[in-house]
KEVEX-596558 format. One record per atom (N, C-alpha, C): residue in three letters; x, y negated, z. Coordinates in steps of 0.1 Angstrom, whole numbers, plus 5000, padded with zeros to 4 digits. Example, Ala and Ser with C-alpha at 12.3 -4.5 7.8 and 13.67 -1.06 7.14 Angstrom:
# KEVEX-596558
ALA513250575078 ALA512350455078 ALA513250335078 SER512850225071 SER513750115071 SER512950005079 
END
This chain:
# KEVEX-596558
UNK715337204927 UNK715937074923 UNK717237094916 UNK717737054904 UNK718737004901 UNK719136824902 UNK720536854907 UNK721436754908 UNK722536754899 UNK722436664888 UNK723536644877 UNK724136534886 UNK725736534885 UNK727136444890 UNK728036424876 UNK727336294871 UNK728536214858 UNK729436154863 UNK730836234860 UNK731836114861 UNK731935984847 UNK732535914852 UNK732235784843 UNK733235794829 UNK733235784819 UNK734035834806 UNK735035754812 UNK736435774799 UNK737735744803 UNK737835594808 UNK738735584819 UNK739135434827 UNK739835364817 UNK739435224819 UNK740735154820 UNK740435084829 UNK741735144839 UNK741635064852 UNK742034924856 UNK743034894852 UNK743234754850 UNK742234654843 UNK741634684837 UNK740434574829 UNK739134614834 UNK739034714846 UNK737734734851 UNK736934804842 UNK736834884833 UNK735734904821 UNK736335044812 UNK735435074800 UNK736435184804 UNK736835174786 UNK737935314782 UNK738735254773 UNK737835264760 UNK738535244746 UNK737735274735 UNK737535394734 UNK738335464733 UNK738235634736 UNK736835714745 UNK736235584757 UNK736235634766 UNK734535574761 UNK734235504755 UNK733435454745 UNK732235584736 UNK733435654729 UNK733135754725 UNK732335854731 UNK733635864740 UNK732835964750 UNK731435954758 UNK731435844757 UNK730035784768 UNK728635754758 UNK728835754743 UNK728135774733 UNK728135884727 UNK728636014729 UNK728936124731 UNK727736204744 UNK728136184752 UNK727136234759 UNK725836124761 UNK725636044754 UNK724436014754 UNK723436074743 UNK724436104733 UNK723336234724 UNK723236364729 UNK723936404743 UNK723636494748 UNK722536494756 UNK722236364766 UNK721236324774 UNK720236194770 UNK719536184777 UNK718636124776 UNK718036054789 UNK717235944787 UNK716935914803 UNK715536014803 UNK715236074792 UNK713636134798 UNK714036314806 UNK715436314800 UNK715636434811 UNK715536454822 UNK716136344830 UNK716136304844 UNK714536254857 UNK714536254866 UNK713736234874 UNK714236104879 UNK715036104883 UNK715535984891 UNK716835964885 UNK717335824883 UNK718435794880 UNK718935694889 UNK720535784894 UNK721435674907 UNK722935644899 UNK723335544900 UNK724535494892 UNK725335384905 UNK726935424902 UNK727535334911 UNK727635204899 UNK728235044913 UNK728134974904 UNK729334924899 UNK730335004900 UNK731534994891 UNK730935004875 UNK732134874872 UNK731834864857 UNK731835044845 UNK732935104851 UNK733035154840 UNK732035304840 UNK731035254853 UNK730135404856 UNK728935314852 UNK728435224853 UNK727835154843 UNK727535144830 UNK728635144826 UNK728635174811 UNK728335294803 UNK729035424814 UNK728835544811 UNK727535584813 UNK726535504823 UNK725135504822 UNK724535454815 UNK724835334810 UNK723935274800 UNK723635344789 UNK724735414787 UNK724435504771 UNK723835614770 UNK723335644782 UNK722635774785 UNK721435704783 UNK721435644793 UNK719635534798 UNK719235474786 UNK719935374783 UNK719735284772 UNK718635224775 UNK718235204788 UNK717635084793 UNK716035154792 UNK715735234790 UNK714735354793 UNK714135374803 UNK714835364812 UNK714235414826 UNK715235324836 UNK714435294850 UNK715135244856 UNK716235314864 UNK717235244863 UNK718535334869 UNK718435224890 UNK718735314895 UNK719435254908 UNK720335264915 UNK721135134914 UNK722335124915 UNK722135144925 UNK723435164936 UNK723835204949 UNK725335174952 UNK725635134963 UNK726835064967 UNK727935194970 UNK727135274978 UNK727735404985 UNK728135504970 UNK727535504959 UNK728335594950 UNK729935524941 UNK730035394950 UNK731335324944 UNK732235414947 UNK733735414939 UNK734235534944 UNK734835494957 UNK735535604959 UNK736135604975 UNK737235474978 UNK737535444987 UNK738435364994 UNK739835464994 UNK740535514985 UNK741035614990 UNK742935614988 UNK743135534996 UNK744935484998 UNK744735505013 UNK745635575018 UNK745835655030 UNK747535585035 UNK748035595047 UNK749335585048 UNK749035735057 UNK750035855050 UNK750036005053 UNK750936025063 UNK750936105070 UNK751936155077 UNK752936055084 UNK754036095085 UNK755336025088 UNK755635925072 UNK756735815078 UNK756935735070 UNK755635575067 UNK754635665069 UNK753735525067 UNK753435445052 UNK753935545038 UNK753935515024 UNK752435555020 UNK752135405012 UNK750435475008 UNK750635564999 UNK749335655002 UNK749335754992 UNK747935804990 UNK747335834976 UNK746035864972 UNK745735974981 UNK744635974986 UNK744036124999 UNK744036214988 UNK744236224976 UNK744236384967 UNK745736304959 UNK745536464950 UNK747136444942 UNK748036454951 UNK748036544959 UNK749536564965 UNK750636664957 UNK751736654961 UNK752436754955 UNK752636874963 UNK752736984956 UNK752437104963 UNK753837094975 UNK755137054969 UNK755737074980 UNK755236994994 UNK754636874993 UNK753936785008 UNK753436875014 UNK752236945006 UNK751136995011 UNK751937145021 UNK752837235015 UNK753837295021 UNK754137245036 UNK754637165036 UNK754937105046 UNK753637055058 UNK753037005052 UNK751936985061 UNK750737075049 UNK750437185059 UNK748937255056 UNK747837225059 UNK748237135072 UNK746837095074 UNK746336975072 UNK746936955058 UNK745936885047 UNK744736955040 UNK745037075040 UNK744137145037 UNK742937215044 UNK743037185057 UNK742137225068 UNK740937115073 UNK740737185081 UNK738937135085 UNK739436975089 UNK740337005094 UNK740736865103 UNK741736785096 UNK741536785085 UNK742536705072 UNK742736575079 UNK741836515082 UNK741836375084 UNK742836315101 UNK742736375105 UNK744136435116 UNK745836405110 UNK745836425094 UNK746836415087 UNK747136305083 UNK746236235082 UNK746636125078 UNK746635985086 UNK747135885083 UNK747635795099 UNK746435695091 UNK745435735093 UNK744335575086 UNK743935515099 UNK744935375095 UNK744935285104 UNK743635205106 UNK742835165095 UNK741635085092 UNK740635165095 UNK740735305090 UNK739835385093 UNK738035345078 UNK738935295067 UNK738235245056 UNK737735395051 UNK738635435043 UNK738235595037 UNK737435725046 UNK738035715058 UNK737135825068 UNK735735745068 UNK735535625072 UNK734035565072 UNK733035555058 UNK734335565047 UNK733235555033 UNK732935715031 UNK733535805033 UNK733635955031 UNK732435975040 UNK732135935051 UNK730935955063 UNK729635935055 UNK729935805052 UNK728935675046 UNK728135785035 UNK728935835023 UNK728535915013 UNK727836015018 UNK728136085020 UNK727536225025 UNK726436225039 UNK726936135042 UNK725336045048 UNK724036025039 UNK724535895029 UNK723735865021 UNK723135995008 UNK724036055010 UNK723436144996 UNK722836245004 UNK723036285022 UNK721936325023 UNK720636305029 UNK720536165029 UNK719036065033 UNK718636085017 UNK719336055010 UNK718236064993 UNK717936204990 UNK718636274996 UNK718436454992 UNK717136475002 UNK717036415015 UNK715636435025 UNK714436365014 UNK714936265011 UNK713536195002 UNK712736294988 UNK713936334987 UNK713436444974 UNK712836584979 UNK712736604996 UNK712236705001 UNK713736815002 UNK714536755006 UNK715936885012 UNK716436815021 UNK715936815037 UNK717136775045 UNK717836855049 UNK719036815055 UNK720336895059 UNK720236925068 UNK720537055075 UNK720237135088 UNK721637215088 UNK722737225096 UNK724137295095 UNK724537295083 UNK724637375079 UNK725337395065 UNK724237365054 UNK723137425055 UNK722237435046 UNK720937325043 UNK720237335036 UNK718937255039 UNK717037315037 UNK716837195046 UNK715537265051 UNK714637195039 UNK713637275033 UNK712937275026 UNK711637235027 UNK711237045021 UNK710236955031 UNK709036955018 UNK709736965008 UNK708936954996 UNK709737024982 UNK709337144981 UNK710237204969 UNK709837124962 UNK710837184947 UNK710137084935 UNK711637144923 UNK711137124911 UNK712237094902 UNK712336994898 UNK712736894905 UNK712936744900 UNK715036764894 UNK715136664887 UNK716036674882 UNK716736534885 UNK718036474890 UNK718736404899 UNK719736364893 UNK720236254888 UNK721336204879 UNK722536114887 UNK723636134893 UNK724336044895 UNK725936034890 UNK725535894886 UNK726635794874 UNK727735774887 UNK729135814888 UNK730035804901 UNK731135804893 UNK732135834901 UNK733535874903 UNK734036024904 UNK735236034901 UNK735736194903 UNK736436174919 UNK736136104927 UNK736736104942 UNK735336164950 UNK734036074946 UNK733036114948 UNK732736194948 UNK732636274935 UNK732436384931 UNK733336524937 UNK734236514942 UNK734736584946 UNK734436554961 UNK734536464970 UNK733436484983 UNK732236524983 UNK731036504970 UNK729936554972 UNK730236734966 UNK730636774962 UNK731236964960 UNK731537004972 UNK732636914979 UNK733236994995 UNK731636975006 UNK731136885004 UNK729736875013 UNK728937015005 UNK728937044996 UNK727337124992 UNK728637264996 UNK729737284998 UNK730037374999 UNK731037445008 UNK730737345019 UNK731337355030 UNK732537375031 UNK733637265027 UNK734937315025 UNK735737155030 UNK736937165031 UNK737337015036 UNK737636925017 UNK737436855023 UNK737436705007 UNK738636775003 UNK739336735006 UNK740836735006 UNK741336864992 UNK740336994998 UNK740337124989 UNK739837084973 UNK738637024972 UNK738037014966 UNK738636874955 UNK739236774959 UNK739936694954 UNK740936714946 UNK742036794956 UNK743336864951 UNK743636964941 UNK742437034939 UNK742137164934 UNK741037184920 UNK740637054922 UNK739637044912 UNK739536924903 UNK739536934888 UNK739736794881 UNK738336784870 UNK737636714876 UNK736836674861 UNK737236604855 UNK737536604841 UNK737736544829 UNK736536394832 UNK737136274823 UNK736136184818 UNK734936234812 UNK733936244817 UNK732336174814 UNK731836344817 UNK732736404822 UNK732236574830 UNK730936574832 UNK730036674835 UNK728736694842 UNK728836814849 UNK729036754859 UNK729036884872 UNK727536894875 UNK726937004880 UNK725337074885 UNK725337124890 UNK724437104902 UNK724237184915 UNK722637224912 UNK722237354916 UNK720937374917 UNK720137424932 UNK719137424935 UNK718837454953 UNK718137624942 UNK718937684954 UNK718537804961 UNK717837834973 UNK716237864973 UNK715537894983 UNK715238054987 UNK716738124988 UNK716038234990 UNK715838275004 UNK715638215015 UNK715338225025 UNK714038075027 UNK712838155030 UNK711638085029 UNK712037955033 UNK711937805029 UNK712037705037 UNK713437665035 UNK714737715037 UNK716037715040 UNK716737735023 UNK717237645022 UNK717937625007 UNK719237575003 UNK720137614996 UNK721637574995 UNK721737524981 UNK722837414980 UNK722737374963 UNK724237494959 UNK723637544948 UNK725037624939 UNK725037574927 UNK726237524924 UNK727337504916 UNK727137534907 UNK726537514891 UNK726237624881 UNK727137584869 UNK727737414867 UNK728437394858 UNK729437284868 UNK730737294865 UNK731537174873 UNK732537124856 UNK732536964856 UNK732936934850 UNK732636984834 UNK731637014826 UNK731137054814 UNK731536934804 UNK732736944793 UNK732336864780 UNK731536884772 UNK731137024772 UNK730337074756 UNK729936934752 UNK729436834755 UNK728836694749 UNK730036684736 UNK731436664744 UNK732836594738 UNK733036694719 UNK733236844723 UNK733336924715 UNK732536884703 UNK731136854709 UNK730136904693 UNK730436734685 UNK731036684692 UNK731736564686 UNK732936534681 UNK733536634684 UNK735036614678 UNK736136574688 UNK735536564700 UNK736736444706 UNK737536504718 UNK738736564717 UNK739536614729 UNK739136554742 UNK739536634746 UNK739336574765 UNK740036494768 UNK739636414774 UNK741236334780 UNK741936374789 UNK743136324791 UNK744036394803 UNK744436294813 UNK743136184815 UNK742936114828 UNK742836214836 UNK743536174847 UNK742836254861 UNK743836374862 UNK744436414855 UNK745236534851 UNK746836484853 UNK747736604857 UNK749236594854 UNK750236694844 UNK751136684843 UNK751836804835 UNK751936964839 UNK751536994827 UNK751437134831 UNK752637194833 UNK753837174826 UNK755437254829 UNK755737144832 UNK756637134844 UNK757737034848 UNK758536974838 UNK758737054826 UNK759636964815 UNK758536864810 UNK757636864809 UNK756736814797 UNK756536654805 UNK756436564794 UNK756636414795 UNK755336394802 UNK754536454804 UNK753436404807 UNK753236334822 UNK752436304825 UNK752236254843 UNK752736354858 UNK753736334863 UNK753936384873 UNK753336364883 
END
């Protein structure tokens, strides 16, 4: 099996949808893709991963929406003080201070009073692996058990919060790693593929995370959503 993970082309967050730039990009990778590539198509129902679907699909094949690939719930009050703060994007000196943000038991670190983000983080990796059992992979420890091989091919239209909880799941690592550490660009294609080299028993590996080649053969820089400044002097997002 392959499992493709589209993040949604550039936000605009405030208008729900995403920008003209972001336009581009999502007609950009639709001359990359196709709905006849795919086997199954899953899309969250935020507007601007919608959109980034439609241009792929173009109403071709049926897409299914799903509540659980909305992005995360993810405003945390951290630590001491009680100040919301995104569960990724910390600054290296926080994370200094408290390391075990970065450990198995991340969620220990943070004071979630509602307990909203721990229950949707569950929720996901739940759900994506009851749809991974339907396609013949359920989950057994780390790995999965092999119910019906196949090369079927798996599309999901999401978020880069998502996307980065479904990586720390296929790779046994805490969210927190995988969030902090890792940035897909707008309208990215990250790919997992199963490995059965143990008869029955199969692991998804990683073969592209975040791919624009789509953007390039189009002309169109990456965006630097999602991203901060690379030198401390530079004007860009701290």
């Amino acid at each position: 099996m392959k499992l493709y993970i589209i993040r949604h082309a550039e936000p605009d967050y405030e208008h729900h949808t995403i920008t003209e730039r972001g336009k581009k990009e999502a007609a950009a990778l639709g001359k990359r893709y196709n709905a006849s590539d795919f086997d199954e198509i899953y899309c969250s129902p935020l507007e601007r991963a919608q959109l980034t679907c439609q241009a792929v699909v173009k109403g071709k094949k049926k897409v299914h929406t799903v509540d659980w690939l909305r992005e995360l719930n993810h405003y945390h009050a951290v630590l001491e003080g009680g100040e919301k703060q995104v569960c990724w994007d910390f600054k290296p000196s926080y994370i200094q201070k408290h390391p075990i943000i970065l450990q198995p038991n991340f969620l220990e670190a943070m004071e979630v009073r509602d307990g909203v983000f721990e229950k949707h983080l569950f929720e996901l990796w739940d759900n994506l692996d009851k749809l991974l059992a339907e396609h013949g992979y359920k989950r057994e420890g780390y790995f999965y058990k092999v119910t019906k091989p196949n090369k079927d091919k798996i599309v999901l239209f999401c978020h880069i919060g998502v996307m980065s909880a479904i990586v720390a799941h296929f790779m046994n690592i805490p969210f927190t790693n995988a969030a902090q550490f890792m940035i897909c660009p707008p309208s990215g294609v990250t790919v997992f593929i199963t490995e059965e080299r143990d008869k029955g028993l199969a692991q998804f590996r990683m073969s592209r995370y975040g791919d624009t080649t789509h953007l390039g053969k189009e002309g169109i820089i990456r965006s630097f959503s999602g991203r901060f400044c690379e030198l401390y002097s530079d004007k860009t997002r701290h």
